[in-house]
N, C-alpha and C positions, 0 to 999 in steps of 0.2 A: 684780307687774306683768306685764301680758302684751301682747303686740306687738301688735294690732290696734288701728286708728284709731279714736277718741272720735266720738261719733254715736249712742249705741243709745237716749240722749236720757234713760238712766236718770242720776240726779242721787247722788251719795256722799257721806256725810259722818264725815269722818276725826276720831277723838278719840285721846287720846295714852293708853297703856297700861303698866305695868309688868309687870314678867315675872309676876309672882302674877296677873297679868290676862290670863293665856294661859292659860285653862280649853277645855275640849271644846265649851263654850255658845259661850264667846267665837269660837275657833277656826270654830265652823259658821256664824255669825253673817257673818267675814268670809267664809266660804266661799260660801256664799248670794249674797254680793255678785259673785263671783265667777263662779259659776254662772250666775249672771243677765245678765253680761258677757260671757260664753263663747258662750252661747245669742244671743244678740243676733246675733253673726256667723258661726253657723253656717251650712255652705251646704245647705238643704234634705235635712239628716238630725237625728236627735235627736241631741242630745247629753248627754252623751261617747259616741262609738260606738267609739272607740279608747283605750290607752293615752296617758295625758299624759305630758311629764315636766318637771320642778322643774331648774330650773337655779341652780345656787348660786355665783358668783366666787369662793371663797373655801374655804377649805380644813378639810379633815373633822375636827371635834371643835372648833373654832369656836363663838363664839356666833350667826353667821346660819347657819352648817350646822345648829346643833341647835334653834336655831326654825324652820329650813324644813324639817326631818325631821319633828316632830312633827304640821307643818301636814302636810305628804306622807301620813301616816298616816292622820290623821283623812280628808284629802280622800279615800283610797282608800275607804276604809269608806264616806261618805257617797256618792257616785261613783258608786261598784259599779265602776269602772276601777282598773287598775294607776296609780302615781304611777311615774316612776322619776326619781329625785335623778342629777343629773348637778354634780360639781365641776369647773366650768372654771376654774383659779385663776388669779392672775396679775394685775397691772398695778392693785391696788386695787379690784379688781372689774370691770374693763373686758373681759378676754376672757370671761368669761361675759357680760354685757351683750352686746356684738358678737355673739353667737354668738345669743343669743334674736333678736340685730334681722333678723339674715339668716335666719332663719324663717319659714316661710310663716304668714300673719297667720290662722289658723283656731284660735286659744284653745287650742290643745295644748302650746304652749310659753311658761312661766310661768317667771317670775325673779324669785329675790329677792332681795333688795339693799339696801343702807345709803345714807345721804347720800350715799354715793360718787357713785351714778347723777347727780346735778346738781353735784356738787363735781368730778368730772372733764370735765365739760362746760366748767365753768368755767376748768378750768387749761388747758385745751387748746382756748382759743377760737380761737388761730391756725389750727390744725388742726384742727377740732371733728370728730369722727367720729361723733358723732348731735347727736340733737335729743332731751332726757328726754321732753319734751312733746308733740313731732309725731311722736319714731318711737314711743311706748311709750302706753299708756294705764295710769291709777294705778288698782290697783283696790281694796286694803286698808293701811291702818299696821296692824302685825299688832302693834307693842311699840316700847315708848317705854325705851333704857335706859342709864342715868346711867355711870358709868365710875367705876373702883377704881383709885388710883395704886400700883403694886407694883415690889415688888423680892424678890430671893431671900431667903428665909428668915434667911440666916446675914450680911446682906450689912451693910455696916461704915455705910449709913442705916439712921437708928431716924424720921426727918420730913423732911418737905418741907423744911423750912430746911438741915439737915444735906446734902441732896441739891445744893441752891444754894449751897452754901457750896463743897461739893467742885469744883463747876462752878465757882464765882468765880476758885478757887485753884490749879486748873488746866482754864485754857477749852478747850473740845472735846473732855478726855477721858474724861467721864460723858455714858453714851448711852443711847438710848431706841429701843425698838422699835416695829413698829406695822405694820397689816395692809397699808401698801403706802401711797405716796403721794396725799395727800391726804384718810384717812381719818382717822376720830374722833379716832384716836391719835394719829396726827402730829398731825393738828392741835392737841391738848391737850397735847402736849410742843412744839410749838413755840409756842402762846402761852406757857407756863410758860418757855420761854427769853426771848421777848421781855419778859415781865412782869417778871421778875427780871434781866433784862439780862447775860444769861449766854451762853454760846456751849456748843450742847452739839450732842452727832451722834445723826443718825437714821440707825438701820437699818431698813430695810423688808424685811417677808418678803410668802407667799403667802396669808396668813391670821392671822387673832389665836391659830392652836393652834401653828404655829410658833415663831410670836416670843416667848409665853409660855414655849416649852419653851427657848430660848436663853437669859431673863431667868432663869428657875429655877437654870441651868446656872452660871448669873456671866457669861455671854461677852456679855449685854446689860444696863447697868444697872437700868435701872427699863422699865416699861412704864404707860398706861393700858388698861386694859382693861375691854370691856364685862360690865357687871357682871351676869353669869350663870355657874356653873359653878363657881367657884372658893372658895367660901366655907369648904368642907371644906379645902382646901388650907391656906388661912389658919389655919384653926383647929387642921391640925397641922403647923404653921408648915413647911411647905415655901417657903411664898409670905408677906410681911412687907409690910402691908398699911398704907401711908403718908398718903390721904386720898380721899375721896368726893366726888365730884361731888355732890352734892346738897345742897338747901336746907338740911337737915337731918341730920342722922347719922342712918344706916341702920341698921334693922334686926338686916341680917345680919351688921354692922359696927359695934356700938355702941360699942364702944371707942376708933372710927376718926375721928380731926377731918374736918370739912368740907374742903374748901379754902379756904373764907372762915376757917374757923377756924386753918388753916396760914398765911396771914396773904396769901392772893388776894382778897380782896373782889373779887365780881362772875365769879369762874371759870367757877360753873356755869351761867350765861347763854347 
């Protein structure tokens, strides 16, 4: 996303991606879109005549750190500009948001960002501190990606039921982490509460690389997480990989039930 108002009359059309869909074609593809959006509101210089930089809410080694690093690289190369990655962490992605909105709108400052950007909008409609749509302009979906329900390696659940059961048997003291309120992960352990009618506690950290290392630790039960980077972990079982958001069992998770197949019908909707 980048901060300059909607106008330049060029028309986008967003398809949904998976991480195997973040190729260097793919990658320049939204770039171009990008490019094209930059240039729109330049003020009578070519563009990029400066360094950009990538602002990220969210905390380094992260799944949106490590797709907006990859896009930063490519953008550099294709560019001929410097990219530089700035982490403003914090509040579920919202001090980085604030910090691109108070930016001068000339396309050099670019953010990336999860559902958060309209899911904290929404929580905080008393006090709304932007607008996704009148302060920001959309310019690519760079990845479309499903969620892994985890817990530490050694940890006394082997499924989702075992997880509810602990929660039934004692309410509020099985907990769940998550990049900050109101993201993907809260959100998917608090329906997982509501759905199972359970009472569990969220802790929020500054990123999904925090929370993960607190869940590995034991000091947070389970977590979902966006399903990038961790698959080697699983596989030497640091991380004890309990169900998949997705229609189907993955891939890189064959062994791993859906959540419809952990007995959520409709989870990953």
């Amino acid at each position: 996303m980048t901060h300059p108002k909607p106008g330049s009359g060029l028309e986008f059309k967003h398809r949904h991606a998976s991480i195997q869909d973040l190729t260097p074609s793919w990658v320049r593809r939204a770039l171009v879109l990008c490019i094209a959006l930059c240039a729109s509101v330049a003020l009578a210089q070519e563009f990029p005549a400066k360094p950009l930089r990538l602002v990220i809410g969210y905390a380094a080694g992260g799944p949106t750190d490590v797709i907006g690093r990859l896009l930063a690289q490519d953008m550099a190369a294709f560019l001929g500009q410097p990219v530089v990655v700035e982490n403003k962490t914090g509040a579920n992605g919202l001090i980085g948001t604030l910090e691109v909105k108070k930016s001068p709108p000339d396309g050099y400052s670019l953010l990336v960002t999860t559902l958060s950007h309209n899911v904290n909008a929404i929580l905080m409609a008393d006090k709304k501190p932007y607008d996704p749509l009148k302060d920001f302009t959309p310019v690519s979906l760079v990845a479309f990606l499903p969620m892994v329900m985890v817990t530490r390696g050694d940890a006394p659940f082997n499924s989702v039921q075992e997880v509810v059961a602990a929660a039934k048997a004692k309410p509020g003291e099985v907990s769940y982490a998550s990049a900050g309120n109101g993201g993907s992960a809260h959100l998917a352990g608090a329906l997982l509460a509501t759905l199972t009618k359970t009472k569990m506690t969220h802790v929020p950290f500054r990123g999904n690389a925090p929370a993960l290392t607190e869940v590995m630790a034991g000091r947070v039960s389970f977590m979902f997480y966006p399903m990038i980077g961790i698959a080697e972990q699983v596989r030497e079982r640091r991380l004890k990989a309990l169900a998949v958001t997705t229609e189907k069992r993955h891939p890189d998770y064959p062994g791993v039930p859906t959540t419809a197949e952990a007995g959520l019908a409709g989870f990953e909707e």
